[in-house]
PAGUKOL-132401 format. One record per atom (N, C-alpha, C, O, CB): chain; atom name; residue number from 1; x negated, y, z negated; residue in one letter. Coordinates in steps of 0.05 Angstrom, whole numbers. Glycine has a CB too. Example, Ala and Ser with C-alpha at 12.3 -4.5 7.8 and 13.67 -1.06 7.14 Angstrom:
2
<atom chain="A" name="N" resi="1" x="-264" y="-114" z="-156" resn="a"/>
<atom chain="A" name="CA" resi="1" x="-246" y="-90" z="-156" resn="a"/>
<atom chain="A" name="C" resi="1" x="-264" y="-66" z="-156" resn="a"/>
<atom chain="A" name="O" resi="1" x="-285" y="-66" z="-169" resn="a"/>
<atom chain="A" name="CB" resi="1" x="-226" y="-89" z="-181" resn="a"/>
<atom chain="A" name="N" resi="2" x="-257" y="-45" z="-142" resn="s"/>
<atom chain="A" name="CA" resi="2" x="-273" y="-21" z="-143" resn="s"/>
<atom chain="A" name="C" resi="2" x="-258" y="1" z="-157" resn="s"/>
<atom chain="A" name="O" resi="2" x="-268" y="23" z="-161" resn="s"/>
<atom chain="A" name="CB" resi="2" x="-282" y="-12" z="-114" resn="s"/>
***
This chain:
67
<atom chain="A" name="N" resi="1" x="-17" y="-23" z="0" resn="x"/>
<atom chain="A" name="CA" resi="1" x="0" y="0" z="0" resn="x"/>
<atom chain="A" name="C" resi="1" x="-18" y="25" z="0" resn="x"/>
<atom chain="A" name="O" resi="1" x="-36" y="29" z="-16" resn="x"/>
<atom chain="A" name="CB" resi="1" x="19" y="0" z="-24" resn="x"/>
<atom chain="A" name="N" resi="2" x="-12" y="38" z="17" resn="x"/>
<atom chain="A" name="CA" resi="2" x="-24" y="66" z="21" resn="x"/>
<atom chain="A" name="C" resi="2" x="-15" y="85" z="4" resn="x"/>
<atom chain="A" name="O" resi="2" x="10" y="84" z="4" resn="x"/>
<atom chain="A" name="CB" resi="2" x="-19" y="78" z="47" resn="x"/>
<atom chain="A" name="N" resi="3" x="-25" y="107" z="-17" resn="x"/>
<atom chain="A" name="CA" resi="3" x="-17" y="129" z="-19" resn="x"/>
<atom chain="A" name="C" resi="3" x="-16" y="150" z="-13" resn="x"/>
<atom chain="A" name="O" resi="3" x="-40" y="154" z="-6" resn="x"/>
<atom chain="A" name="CB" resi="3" x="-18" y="131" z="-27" resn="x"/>
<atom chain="A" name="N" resi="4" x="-5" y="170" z="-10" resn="x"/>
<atom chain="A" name="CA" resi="4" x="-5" y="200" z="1" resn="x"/>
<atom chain="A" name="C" resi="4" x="6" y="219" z="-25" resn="x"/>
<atom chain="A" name="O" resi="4" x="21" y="208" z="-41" resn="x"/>
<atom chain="A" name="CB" resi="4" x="18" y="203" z="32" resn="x"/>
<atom chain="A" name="N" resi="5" x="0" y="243" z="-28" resn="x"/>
<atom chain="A" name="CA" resi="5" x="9" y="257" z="-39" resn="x"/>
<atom chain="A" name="C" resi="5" x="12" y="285" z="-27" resn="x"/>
<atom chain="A" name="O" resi="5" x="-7" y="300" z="-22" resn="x"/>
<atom chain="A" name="CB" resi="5" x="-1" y="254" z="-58" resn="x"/>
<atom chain="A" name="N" resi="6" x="41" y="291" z="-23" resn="x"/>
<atom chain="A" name="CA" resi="6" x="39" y="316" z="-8" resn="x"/>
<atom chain="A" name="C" resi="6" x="48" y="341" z="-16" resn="x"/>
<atom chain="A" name="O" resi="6" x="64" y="342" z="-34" resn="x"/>
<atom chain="A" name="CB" resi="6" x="51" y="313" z="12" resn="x"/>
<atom chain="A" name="N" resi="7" x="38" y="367" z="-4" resn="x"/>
<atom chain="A" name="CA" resi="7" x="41" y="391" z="-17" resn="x"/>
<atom chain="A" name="C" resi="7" x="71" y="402" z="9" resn="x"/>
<atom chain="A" name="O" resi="7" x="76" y="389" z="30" resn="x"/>
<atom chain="A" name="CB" resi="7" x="3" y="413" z="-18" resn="x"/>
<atom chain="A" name="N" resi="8" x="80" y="416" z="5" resn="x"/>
<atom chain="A" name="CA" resi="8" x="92" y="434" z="14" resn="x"/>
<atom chain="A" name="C" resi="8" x="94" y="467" z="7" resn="x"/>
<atom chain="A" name="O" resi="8" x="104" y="477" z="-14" resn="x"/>
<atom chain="A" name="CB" resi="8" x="110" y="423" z="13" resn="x"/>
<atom chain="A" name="N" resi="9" x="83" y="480" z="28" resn="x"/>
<atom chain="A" name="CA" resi="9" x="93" y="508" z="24" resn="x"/>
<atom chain="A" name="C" resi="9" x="101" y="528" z="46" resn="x"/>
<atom chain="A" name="O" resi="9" x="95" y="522" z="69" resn="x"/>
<atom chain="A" name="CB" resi="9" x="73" y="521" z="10" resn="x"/>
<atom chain="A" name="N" resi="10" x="114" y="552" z="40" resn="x"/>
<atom chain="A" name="CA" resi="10" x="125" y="569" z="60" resn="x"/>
<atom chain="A" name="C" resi="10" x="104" y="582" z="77" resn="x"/>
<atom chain="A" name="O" resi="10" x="114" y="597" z="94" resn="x"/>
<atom chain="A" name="CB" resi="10" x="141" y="589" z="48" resn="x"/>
<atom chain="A" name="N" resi="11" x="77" y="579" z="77" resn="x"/>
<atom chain="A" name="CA" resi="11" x="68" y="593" z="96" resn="x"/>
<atom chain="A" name="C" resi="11" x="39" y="579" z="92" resn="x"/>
<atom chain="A" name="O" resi="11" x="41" y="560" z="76" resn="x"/>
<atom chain="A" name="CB" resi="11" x="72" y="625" z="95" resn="x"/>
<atom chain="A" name="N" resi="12" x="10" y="583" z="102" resn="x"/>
<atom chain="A" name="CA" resi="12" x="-13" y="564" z="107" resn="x"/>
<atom chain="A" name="C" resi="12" x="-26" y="572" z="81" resn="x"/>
<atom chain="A" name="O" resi="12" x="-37" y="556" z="66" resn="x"/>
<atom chain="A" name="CB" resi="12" x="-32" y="568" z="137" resn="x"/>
<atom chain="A" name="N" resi="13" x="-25" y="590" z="77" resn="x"/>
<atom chain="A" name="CA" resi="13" x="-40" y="605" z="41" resn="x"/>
<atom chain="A" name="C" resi="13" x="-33" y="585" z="20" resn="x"/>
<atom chain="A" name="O" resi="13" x="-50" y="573" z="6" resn="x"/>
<atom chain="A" name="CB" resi="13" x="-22" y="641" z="27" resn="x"/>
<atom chain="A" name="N" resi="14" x="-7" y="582" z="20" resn="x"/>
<atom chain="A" name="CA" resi="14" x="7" y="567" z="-4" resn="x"/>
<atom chain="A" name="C" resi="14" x="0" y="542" z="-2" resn="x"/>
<atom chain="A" name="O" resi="14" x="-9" y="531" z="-23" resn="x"/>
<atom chain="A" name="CB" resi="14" x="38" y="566" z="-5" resn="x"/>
<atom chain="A" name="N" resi="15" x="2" y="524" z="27" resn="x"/>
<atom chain="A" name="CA" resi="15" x="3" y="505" z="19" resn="x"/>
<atom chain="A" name="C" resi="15" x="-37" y="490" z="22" resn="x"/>
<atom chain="A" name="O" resi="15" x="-44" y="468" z="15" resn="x"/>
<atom chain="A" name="CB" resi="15" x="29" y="493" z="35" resn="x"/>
<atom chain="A" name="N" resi="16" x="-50" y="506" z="30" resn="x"/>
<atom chain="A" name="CA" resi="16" x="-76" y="510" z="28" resn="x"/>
<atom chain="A" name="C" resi="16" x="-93" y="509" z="-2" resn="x"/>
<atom chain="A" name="O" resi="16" x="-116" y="503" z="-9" resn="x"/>
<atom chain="A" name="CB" resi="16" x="-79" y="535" z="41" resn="x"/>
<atom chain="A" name="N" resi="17" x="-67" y="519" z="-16" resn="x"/>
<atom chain="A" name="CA" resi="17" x="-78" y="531" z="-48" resn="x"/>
<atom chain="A" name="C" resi="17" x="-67" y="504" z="-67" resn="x"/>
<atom chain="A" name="O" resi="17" x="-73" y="502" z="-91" resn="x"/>
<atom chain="A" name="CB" resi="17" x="-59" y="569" z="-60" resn="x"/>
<atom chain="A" name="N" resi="18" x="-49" y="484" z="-53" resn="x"/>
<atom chain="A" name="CA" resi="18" x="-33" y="467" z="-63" resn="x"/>
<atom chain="A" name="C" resi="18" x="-45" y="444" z="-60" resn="x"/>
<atom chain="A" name="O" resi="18" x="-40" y="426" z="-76" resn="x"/>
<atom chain="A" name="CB" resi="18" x="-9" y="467" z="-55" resn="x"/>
<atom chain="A" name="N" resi="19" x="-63" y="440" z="-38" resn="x"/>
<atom chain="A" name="CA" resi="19" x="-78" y="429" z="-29" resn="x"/>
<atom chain="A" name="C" resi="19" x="-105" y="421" z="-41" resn="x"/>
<atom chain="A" name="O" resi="19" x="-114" y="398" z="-41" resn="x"/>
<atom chain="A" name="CB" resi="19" x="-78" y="439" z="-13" resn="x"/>
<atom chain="A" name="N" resi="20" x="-113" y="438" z="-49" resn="x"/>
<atom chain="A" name="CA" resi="20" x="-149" y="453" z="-72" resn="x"/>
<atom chain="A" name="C" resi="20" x="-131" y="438" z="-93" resn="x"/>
<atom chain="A" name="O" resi="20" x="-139" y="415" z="-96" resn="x"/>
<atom chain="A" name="CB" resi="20" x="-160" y="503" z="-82" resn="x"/>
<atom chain="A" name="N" resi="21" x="-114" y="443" z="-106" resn="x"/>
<atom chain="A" name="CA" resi="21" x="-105" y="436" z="-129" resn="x"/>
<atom chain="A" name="C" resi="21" x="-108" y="407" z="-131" resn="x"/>
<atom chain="A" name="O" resi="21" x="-120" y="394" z="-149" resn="x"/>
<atom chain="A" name="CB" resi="21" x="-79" y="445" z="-132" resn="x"/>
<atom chain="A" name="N" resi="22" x="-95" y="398" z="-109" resn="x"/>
<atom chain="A" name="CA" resi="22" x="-89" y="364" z="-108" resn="x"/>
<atom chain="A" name="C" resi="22" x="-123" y="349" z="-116" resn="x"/>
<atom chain="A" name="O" resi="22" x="-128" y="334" z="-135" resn="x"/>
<atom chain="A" name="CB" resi="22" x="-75" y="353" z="-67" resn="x"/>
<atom chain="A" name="N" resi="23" x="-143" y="359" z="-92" resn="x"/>
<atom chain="A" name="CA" resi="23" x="-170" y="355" z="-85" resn="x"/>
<atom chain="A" name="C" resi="23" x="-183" y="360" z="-115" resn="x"/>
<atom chain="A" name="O" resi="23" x="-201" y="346" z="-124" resn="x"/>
<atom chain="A" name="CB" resi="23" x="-179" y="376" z="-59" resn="x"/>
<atom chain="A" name="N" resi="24" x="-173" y="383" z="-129" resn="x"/>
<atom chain="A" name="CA" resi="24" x="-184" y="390" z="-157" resn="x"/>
<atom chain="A" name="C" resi="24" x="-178" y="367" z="-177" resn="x"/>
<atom chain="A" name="O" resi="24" x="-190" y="364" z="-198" resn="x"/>
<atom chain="A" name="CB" resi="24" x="-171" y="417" z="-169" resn="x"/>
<atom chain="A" name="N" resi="25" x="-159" y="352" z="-168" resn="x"/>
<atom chain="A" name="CA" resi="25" x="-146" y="340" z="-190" resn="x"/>
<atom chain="A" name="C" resi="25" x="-162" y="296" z="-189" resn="x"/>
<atom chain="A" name="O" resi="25" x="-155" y="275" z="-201" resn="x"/>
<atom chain="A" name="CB" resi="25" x="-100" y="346" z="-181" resn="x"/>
<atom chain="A" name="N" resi="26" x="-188" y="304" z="-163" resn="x"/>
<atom chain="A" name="CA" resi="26" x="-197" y="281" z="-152" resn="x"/>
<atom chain="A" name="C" resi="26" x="-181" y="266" z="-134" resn="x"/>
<atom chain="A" name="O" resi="26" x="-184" y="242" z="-132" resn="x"/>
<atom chain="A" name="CB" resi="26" x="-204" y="266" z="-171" resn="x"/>
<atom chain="A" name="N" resi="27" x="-167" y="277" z="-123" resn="x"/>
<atom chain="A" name="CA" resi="27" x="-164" y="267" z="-92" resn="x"/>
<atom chain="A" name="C" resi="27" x="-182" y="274" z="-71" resn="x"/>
<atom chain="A" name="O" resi="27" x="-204" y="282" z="-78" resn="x"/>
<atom chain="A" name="CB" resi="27" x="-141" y="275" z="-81" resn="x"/>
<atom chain="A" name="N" resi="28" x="-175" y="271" z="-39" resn="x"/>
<atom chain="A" name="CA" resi="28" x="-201" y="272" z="-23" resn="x"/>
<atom chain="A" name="C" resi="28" x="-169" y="271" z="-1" resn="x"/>
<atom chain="A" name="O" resi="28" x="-153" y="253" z="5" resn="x"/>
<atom chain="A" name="CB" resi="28" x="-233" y="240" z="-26" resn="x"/>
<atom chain="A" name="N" resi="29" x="-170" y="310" z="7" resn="x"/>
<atom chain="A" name="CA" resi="29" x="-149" y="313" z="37" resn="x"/>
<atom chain="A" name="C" resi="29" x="-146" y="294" z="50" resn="x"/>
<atom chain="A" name="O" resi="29" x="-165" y="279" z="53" resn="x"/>
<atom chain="A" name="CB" resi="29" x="-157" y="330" z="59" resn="x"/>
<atom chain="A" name="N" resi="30" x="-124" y="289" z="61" resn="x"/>
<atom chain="A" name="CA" resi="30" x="-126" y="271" z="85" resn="x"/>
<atom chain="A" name="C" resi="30" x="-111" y="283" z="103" resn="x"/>
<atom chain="A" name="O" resi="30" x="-102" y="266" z="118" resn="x"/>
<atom chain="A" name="CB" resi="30" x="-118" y="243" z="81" resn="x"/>
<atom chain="A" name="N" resi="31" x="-101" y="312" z="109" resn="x"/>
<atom chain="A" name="CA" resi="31" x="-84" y="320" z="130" resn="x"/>
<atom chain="A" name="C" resi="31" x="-78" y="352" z="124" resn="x"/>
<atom chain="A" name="O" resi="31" x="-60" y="360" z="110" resn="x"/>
<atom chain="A" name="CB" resi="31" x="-57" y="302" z="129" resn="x"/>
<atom chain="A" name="N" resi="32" x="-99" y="369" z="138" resn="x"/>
<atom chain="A" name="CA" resi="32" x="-102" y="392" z="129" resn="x"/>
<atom chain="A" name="C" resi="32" x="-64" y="409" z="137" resn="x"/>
<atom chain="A" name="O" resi="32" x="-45" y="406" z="151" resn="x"/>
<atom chain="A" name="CB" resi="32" x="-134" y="404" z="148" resn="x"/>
<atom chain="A" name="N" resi="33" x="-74" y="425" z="116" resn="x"/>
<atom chain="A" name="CA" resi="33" x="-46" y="444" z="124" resn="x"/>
<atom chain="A" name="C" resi="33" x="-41" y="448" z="163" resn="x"/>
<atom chain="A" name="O" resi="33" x="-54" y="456" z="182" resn="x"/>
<atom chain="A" name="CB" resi="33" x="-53" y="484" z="108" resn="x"/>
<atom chain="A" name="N" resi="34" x="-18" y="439" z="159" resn="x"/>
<atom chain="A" name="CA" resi="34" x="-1" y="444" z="180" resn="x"/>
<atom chain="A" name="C" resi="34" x="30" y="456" z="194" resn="x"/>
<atom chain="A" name="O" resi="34" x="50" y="452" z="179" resn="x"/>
<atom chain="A" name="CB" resi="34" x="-2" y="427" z="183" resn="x"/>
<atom chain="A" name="N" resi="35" x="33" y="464" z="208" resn="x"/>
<atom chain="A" name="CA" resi="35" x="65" y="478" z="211" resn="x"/>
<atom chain="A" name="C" resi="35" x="82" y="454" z="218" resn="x"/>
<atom chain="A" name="O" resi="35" x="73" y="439" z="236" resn="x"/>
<atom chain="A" name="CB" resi="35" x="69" y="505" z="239" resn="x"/>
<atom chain="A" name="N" resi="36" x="111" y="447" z="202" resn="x"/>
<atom chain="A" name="CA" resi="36" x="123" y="422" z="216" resn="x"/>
<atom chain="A" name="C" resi="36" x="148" y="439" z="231" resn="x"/>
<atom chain="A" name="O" resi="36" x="149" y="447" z="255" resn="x"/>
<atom chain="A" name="CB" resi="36" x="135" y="393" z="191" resn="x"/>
<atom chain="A" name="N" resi="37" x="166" y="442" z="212" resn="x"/>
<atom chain="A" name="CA" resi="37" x="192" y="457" z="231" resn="x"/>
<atom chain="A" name="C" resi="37" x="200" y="482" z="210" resn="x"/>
<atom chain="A" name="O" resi="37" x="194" y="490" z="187" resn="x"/>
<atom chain="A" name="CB" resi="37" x="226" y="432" z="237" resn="x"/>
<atom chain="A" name="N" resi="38" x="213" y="489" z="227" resn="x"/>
<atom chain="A" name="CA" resi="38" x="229" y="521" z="209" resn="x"/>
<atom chain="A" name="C" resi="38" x="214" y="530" z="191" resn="x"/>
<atom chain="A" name="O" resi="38" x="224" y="534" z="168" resn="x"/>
<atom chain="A" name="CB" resi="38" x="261" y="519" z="191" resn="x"/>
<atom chain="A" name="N" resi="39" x="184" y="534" z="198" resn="x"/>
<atom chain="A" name="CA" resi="39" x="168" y="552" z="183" resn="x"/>
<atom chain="A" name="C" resi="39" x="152" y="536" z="155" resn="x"/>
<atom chain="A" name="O" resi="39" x="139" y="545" z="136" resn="x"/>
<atom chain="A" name="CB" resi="39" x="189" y="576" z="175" resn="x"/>
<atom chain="A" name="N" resi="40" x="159" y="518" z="161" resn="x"/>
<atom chain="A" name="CA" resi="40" x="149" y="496" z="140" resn="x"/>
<atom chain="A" name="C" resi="40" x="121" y="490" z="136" resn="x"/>
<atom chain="A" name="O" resi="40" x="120" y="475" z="156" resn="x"/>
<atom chain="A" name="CB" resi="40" x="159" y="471" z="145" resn="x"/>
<atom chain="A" name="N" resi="41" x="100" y="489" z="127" resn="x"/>
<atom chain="A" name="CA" resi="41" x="77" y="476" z="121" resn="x"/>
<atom chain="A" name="C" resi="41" x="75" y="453" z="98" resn="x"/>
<atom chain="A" name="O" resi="41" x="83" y="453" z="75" resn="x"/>
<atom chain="A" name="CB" resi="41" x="61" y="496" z="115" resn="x"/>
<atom chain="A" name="N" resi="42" x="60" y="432" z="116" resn="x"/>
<atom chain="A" name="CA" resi="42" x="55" y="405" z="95" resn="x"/>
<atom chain="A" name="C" resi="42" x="31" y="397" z="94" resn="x"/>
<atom chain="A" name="O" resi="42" x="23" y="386" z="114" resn="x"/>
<atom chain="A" name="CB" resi="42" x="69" y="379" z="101" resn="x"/>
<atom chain="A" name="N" resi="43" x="11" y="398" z="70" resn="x"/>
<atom chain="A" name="CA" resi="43" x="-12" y="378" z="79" resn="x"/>
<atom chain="A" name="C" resi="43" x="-15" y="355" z="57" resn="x"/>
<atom chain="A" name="O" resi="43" x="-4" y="350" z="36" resn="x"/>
<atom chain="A" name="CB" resi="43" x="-41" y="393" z="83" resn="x"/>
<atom chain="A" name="N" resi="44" x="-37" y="342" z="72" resn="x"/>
<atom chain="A" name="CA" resi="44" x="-32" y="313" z="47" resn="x"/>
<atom chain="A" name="C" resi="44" x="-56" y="314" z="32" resn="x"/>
<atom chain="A" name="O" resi="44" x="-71" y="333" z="35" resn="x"/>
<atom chain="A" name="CB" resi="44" x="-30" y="275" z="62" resn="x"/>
<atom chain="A" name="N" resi="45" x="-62" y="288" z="10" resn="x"/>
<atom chain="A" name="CA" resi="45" x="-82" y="290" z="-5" resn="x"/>
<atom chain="A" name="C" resi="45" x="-79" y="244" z="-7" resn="x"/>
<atom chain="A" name="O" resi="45" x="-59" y="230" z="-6" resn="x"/>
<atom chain="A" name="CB" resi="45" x="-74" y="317" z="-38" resn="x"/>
<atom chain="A" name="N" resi="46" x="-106" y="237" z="-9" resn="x"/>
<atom chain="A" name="CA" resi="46" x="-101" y="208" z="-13" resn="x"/>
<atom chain="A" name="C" resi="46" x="-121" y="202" z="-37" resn="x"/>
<atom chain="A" name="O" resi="46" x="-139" y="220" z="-35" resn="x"/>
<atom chain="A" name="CB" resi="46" x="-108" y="189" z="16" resn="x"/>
<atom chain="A" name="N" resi="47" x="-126" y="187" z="-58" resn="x"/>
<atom chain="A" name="CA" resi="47" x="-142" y="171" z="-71" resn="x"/>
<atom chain="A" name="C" resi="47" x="-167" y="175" z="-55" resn="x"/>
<atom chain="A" name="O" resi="47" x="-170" y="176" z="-31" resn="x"/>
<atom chain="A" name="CB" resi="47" x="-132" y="143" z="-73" resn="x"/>
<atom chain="A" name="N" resi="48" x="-193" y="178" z="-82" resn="x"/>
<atom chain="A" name="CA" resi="48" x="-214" y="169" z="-72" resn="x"/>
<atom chain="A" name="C" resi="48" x="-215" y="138" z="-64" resn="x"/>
<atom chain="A" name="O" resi="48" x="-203" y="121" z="-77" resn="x"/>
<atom chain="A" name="CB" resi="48" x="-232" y="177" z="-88" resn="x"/>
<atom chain="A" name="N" resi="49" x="-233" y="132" z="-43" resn="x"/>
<atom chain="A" name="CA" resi="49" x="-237" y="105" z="-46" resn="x"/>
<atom chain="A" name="C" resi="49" x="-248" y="104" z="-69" resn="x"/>
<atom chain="A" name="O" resi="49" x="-256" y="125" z="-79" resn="x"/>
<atom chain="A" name="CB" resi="49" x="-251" y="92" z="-27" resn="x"/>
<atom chain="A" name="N" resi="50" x="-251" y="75" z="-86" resn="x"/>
<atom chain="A" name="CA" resi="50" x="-264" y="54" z="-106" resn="x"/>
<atom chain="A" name="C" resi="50" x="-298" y="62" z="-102" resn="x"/>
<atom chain="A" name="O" resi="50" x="-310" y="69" z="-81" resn="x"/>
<atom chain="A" name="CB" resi="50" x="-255" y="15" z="-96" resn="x"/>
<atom chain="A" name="N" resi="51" x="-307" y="58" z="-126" resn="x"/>
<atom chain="A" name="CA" resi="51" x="-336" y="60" z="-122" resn="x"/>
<atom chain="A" name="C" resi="51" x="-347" y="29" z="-106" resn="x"/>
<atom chain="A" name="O" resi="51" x="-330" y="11" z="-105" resn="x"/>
<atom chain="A" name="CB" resi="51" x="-353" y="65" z="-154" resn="x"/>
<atom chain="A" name="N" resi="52" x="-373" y="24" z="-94" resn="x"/>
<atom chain="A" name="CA" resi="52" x="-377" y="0" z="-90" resn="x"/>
<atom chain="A" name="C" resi="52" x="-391" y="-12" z="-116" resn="x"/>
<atom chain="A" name="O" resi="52" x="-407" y="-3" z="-133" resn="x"/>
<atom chain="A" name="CB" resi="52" x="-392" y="-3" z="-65" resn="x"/>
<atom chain="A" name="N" resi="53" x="-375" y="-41" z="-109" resn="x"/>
<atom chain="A" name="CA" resi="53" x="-391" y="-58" z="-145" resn="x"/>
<atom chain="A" name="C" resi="53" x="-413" y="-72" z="-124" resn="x"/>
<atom chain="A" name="O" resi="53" x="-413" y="-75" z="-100" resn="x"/>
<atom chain="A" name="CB" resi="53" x="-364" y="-93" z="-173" resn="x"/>
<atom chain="A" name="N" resi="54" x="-434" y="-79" z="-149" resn="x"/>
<atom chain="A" name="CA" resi="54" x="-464" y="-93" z="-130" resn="x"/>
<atom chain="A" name="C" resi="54" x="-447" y="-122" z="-134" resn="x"/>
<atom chain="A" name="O" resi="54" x="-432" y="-131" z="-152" resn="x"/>
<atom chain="A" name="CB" resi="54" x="-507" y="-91" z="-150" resn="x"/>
<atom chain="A" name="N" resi="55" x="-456" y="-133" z="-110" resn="x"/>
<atom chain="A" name="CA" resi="55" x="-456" y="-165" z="-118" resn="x"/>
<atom chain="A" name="C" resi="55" x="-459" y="-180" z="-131" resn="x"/>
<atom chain="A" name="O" resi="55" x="-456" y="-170" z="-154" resn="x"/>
<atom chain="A" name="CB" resi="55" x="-463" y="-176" z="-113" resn="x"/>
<atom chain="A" name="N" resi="56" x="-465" y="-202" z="-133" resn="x"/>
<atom chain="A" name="CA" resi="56" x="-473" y="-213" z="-158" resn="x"/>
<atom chain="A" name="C" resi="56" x="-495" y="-231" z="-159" resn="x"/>
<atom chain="A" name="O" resi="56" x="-499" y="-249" z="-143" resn="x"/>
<atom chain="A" name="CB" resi="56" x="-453" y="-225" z="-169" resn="x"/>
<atom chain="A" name="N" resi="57" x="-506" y="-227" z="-174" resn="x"/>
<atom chain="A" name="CA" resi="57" x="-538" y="-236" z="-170" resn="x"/>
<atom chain="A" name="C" resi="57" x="-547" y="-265" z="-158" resn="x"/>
<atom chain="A" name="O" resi="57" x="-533" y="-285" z="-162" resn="x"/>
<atom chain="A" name="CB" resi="57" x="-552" y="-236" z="-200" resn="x"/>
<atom chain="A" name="N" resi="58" x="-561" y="-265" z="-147" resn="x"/>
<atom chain="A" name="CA" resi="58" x="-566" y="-298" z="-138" resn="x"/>
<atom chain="A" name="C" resi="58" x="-578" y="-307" z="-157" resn="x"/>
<atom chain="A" name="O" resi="58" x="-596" y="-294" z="-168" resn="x"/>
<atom chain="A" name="CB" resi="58" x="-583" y="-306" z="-112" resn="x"/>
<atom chain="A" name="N" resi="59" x="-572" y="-327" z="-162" resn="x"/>
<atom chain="A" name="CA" resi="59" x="-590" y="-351" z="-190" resn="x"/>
<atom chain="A" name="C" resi="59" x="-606" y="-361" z="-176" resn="x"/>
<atom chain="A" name="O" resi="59" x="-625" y="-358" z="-191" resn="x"/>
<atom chain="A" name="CB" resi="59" x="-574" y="-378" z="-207" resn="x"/>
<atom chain="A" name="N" resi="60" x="-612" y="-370" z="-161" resn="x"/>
<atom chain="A" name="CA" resi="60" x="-636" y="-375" z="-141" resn="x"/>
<atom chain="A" name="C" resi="60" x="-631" y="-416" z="-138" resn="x"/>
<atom chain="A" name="O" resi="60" x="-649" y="-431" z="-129" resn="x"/>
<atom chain="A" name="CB" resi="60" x="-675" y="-361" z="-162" resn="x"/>
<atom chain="A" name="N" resi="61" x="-590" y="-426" z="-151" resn="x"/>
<atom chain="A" name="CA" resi="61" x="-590" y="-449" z="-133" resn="x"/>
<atom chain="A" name="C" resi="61" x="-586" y="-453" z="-108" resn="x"/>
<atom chain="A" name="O" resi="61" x="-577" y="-475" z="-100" resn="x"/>
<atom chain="A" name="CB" resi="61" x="-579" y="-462" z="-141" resn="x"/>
<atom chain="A" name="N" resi="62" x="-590" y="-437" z="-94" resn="x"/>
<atom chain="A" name="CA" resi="62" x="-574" y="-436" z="-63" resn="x"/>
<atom chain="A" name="C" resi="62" x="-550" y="-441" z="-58" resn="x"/>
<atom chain="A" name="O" resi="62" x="-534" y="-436" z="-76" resn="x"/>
<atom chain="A" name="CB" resi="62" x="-583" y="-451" z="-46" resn="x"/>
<atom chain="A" name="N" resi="63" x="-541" y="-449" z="-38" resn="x"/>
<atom chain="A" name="CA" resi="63" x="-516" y="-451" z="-30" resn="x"/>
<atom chain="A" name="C" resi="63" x="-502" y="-473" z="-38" resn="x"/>
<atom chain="A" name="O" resi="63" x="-518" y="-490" z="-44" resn="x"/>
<atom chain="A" name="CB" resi="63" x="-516" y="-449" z="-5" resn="x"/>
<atom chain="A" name="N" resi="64" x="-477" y="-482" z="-42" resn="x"/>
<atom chain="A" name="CA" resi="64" x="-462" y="-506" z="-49" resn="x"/>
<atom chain="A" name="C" resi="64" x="-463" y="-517" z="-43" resn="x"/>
<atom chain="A" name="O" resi="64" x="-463" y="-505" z="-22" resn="x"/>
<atom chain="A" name="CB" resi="64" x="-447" y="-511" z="-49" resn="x"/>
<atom chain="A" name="N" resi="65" x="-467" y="-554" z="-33" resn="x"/>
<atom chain="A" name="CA" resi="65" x="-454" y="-567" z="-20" resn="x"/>
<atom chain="A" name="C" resi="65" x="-447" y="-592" z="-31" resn="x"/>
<atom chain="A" name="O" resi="65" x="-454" y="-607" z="-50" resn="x"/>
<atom chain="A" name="CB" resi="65" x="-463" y="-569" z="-1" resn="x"/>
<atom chain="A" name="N" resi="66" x="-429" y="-592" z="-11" resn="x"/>
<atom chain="A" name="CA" resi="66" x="-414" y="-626" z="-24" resn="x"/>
<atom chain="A" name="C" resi="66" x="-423" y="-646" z="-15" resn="x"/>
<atom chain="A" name="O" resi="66" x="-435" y="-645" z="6" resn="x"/>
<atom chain="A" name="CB" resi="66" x="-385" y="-633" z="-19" resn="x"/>
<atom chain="A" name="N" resi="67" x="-421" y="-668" z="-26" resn="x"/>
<atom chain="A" name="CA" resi="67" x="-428" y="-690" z="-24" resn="x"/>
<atom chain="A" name="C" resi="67" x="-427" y="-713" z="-34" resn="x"/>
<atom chain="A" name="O" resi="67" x="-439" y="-732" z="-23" resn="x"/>
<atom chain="A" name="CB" resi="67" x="-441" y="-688" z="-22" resn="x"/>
***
């Protein structure tokens, strides 16, 4: 499941400033302010990705096998 979180405002200032907020709050934009209809502006904000975890160490038995 994807998330989005979106701003709405009446003109590109507002929703620009709604935007910083989201990004302030540790999100990472994903859809800069834009005009949709009747004067509307929307932009989005998504989750950082996950940090990367290291692998996990090799014990040095090699690989599995059956037998």
């Amino acid at each position: 499941m994807a998330l989005r979180f979106t701003v709405q405002g009446d003109d590109e200032h507002e929703c620009a400033e709604g935007l910083r907020a989201l990004v302030e709050a540790g999100l990472e934009p994903a859809m800069d302010p834009r005009m949709v209809t009747a004067g509307r502006w929307i932009a989005r904000a998504k989750p950082a990705p996950a940090p990367m975890t290291k692998a996990p160490a090799d014990d040095g038995r090699g690989p599995a096998m059956s037998g």
